[in-house]
C-alpha positions in Angstrom: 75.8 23.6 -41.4 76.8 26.9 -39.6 76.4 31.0 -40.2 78.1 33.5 -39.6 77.3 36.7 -37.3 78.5 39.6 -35.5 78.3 40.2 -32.0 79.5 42.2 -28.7 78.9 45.6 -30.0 76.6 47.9 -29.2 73.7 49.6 -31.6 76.1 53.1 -31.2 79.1 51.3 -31.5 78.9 48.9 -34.5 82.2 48.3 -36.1 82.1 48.9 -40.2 82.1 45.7 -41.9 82.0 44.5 -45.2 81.8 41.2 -46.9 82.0 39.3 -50.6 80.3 35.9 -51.8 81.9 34.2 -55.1 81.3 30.7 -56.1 84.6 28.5 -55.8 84.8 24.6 -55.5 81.6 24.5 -56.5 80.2 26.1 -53.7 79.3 29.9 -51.9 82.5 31.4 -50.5 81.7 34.1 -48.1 84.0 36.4 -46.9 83.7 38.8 -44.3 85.8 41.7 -43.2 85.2 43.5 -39.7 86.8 46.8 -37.9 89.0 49.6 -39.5 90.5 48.6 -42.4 87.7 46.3 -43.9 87.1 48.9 -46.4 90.2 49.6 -47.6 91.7 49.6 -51.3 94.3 46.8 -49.8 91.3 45.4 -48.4 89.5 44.8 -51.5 93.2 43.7 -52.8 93.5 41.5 -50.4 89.9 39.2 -50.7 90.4 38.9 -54.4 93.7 37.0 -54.0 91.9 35.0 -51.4 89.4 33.8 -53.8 92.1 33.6 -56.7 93.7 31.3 -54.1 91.3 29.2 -53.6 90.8 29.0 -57.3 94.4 27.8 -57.8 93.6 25.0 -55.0 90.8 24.0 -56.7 92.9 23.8 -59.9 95.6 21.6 -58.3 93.3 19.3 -56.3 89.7 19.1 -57.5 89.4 15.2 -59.1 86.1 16.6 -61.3 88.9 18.3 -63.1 90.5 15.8 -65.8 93.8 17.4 -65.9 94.3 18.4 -61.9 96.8 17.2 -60.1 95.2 14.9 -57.9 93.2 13.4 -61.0 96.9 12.9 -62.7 98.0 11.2 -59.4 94.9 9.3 -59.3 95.5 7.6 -62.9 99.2 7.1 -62.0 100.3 9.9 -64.0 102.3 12.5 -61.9 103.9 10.7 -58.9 103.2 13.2 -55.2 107.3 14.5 -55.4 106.8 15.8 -58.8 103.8 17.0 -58.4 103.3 21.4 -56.9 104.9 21.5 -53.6 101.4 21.7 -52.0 100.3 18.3 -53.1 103.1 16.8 -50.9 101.5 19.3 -48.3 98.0 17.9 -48.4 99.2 14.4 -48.7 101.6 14.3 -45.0 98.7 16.2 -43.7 95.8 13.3 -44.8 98.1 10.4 -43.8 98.1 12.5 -40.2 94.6 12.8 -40.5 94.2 8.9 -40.5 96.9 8.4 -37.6 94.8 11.2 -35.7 91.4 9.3 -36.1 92.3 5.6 -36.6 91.4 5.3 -39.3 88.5 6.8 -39.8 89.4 9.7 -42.1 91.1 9.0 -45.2 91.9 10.1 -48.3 93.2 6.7 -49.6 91.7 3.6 -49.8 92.9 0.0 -48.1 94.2 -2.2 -49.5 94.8 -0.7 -52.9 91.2 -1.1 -53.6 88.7 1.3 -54.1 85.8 1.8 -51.9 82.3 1.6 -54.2 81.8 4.3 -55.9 85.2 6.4 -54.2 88.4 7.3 -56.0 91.8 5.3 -55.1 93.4 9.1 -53.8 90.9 12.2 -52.9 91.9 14.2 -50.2 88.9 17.1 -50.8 87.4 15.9 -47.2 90.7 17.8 -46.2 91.2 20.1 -48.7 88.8 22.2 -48.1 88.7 22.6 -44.6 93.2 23.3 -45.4 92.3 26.4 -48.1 89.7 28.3 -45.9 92.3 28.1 -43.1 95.0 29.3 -45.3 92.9 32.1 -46.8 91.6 33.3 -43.5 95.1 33.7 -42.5 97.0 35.1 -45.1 93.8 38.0 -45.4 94.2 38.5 -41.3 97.8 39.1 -41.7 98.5 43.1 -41.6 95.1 44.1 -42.6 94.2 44.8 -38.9 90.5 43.5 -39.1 88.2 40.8 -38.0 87.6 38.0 -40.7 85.9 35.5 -41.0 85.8 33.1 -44.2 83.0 30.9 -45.0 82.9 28.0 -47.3 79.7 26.1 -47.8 79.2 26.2 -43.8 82.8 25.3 -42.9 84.0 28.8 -41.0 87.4 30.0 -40.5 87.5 33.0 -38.5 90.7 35.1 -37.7 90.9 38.4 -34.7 92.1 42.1 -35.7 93.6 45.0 -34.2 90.0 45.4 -31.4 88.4 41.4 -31.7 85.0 41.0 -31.2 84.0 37.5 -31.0 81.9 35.9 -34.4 78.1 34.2 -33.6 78.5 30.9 -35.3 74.9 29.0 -35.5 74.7 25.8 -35.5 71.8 24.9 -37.4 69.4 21.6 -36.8 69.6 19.4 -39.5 66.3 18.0 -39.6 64.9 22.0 -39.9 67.8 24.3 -41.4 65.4 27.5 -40.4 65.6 26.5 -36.7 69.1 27.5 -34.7 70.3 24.2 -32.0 73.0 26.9 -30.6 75.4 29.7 -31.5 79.1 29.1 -30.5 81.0 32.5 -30.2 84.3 32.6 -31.7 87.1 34.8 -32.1 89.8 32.4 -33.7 89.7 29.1 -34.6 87.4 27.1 -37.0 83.9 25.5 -37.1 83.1 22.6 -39.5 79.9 20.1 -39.8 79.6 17.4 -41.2 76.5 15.4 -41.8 72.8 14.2 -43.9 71.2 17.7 -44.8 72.9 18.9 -47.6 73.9 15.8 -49.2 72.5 12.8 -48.3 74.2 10.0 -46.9 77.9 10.5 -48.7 80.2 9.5 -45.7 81.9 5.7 -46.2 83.4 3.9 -43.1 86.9 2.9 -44.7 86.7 -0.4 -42.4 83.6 -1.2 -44.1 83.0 0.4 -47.6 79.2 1.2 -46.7 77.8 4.9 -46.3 77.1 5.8 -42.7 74.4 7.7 -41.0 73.5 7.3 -37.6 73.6 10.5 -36.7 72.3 13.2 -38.3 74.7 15.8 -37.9 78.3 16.1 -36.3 79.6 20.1 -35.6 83.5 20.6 -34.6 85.1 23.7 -33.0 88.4 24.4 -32.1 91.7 26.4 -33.0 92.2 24.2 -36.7 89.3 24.6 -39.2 92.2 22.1 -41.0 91.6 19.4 -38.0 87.9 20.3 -36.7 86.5 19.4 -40.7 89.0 16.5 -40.4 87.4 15.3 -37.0 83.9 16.5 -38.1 83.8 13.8 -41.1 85.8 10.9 -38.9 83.3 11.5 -35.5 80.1 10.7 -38.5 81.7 7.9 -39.4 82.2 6.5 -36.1 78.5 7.2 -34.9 77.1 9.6 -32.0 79.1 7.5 -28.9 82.4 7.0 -30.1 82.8 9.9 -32.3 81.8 12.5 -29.3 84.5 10.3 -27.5 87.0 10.6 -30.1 86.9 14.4 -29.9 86.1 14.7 -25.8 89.8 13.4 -25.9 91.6 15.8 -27.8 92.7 18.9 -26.1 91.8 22.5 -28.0 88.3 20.7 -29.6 84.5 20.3 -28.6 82.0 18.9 -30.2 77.8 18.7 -30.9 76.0 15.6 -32.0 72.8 15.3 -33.7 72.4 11.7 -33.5 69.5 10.1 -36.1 66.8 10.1 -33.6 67.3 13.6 -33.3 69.2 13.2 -29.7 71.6 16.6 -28.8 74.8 15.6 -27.3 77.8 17.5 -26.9 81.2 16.8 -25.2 82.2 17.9 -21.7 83.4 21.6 -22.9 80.2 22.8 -24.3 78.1 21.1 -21.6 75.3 22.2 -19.5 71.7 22.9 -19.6 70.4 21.4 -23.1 72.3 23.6 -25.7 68.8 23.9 -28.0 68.1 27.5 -29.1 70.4 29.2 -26.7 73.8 30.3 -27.3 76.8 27.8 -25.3 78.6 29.6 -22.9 82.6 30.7 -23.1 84.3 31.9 -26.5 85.4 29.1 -27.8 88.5 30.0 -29.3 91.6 28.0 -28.8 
């Protein structure tokens, strides 16, 4: 899980800020507004037809919601090409998202069977990680100011007019007070997946079983989309060959908490053990 802070400025030159939390898909939405502008009419405009935007999405694709989309498609109801226009969207971008990691992502289960206990189409592992994106992106666009958008610990973050990079910390999962490091970040995306919050909720699609051997897995890159996506499929892989899975991918880095409380991180944020200190470079792609 991560948190957001400011950083680079100065105690006499600390740049107006303002933020908003609302609860939406059944989680704490932060948003967070930086620089001239953030305290604008069109400002306050602006952030309330994020959150109504990520209320539609949660409309369209939550499957707790009877009569969403995705619940429709589910039952064989609505078929994808009749369905909104961002359904087909979400589903091209999943079936990348399995191509990407072999397999180990997906939002459909093989061999039209479902997984114990899983649904036969849910694409929320991807969902999510798609609206924060979206609505860091459309609020960035004109308003001139730093934002940064915040969804259960899955961070989008966008640069204004003057950028000043975010403090993302990384926190340890086995102690949620302590900080392992603090990733600075002007654009891009951080997501984590892993134990703390929820328990042991990932499946391995090869196998149908939940996996945990490791106790966290923390993504940055340019894509909050694609570092949630790769967050989720380097847990279900395990500490060694998730960390390799993302070490090859250009634009992405990676931290690894595996069960035994082992720090690892790929070749990008490497160095002196990365505990309690914050990694070096911004890591904006």
């Amino acid at each position: 899980m991560t948190a957001t802070e400011a950083t680079g400025a100065t105690e006499n030159t600390v740049p107006t800020r303002r933020a908003w939390v609302e609860q939406v898909m059944g989680l704490p939405v932060s948003i967070h507004l930086r620089g001239r502008g953030s305290r604008t009419p069109e400002a306050e405009s602006r952030v309330q037809a994020a959150y109504d935007e990520l209320r539609a999405v949660d409309v369209l694709f939550s499957p707790y919601l009877w009569d969403s989309e995705v619940s429709r498609i589910d039952r064989g109801e609505l078929r994808v090409e009749d369905a909104h226009p961002l359904v087909a969207e979400v589903v091209a971008l999943c079936e990348s998202a399995a191509v990407l990691t072999g397999g180990s992502f997906t939002a459909f289960y093989l061999a039209g069977e479902a997984l114990p206990g899983r649904r036969g189409f849910d694409p929320t592992g991807l969902v999510k990680g798609w609206a924060v994106q979206r609505a860091a992106e459309h609020l960035a666009a004109g308003l001139g100011c730093d934002v940064s958008v915040n969804a259960g610990g899955d961070i989008a973050v966008r640069p204004g007019a003057d950028p000043l990079p975010w403090r993302i910390g990384i926190e340890d999962p086995a102690d949620p007070a302590r900080v392992l490091a603090v990733l600075p970040l002007t654009r891009g995306g951080v997501a984590t997946s892993g134990t703390a919050r929820r328990g042991r909720h990932l499946v391995d699609p090869a196998s149908g079983r939940t996996v945990a051997d490791a106790l966290s897995v923390t993504v940055v890159g340019p894509s909050l989309l694609w570092a949630d996506v790769l967050a989720t499929a380097a847990f279900v892989r395990g500490p060694v060959a998730g960390l390799a899975m993302v070490e090859g991918l250009t634009g992405y880095e990676a931290l690894v908490v595996a069960g035994d409380g082992a720090l690892t991180t790929t070749s990008g944020l490497r160095g002196a053990d990365p505990r309690d200190q914050t990694l070096t470079g911004d890591m904006s792609g």
